[in-house]
N, C-alpha and C positions, 0 to 999 in steps of 0.2 A: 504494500500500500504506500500510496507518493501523497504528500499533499504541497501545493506550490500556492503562493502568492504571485498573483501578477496585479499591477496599478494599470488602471483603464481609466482612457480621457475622453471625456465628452459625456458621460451617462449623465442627464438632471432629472428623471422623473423612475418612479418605477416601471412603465411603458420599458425605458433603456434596460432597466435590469432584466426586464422577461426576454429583451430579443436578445442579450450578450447569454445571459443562462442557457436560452434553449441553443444557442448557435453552439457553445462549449460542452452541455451536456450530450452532443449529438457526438462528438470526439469519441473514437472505439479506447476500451480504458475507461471513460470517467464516471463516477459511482456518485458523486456531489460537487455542485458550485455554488457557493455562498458570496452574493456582494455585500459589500457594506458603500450602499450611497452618498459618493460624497461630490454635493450640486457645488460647481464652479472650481470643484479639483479632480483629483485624482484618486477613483473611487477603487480601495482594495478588493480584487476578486480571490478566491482561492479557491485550488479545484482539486478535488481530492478522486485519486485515481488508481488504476489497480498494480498500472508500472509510472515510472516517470515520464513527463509528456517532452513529444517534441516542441522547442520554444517556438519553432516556425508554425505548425499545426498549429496552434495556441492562437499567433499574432494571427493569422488568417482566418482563424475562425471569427473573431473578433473584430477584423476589415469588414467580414459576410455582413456582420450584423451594426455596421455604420462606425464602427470606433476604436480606436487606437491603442495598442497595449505602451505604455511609457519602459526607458530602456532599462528600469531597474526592477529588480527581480529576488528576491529572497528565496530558499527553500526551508519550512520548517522542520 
């Protein structure tokens, strides 16, 4: 089990959270995606998975769905 922080730019309403969730829960691997909304920054997503994700799959899922993964990145 993986679980990764990525910061996402642009989400302001919950609307954003449901298209980035579902765009990321559709990634083969991931089992949960949790936002934490945050309007006029840089809102923490974390997606907990059953290996570690590719960081590109990740950004591109997250272009699908209108918004930008920012370049820093944590793993817990």
């Amino acid at each position: 089990m993986a679980t990764t922080t990525f910061r996402v730019d642009g989400m302001t309403c919950g609307n954003c959270v449901k298209h980035v969730t579902e765009e990321l829960t559709a990634l083969p691997g991931v089992t949960d995606v949790t936002v934490e909304l945050v309007t006029g920054g840089a809102s923490p997503v974390t997606v907990t998975s059953d290996a570690p994700l590719d960081d590109a799959a990740v950004a591109a899922a997250v272009e699908e769905a209108g918004y930008a993964v920012t370049p820093t990145r944590s793993l817990l």
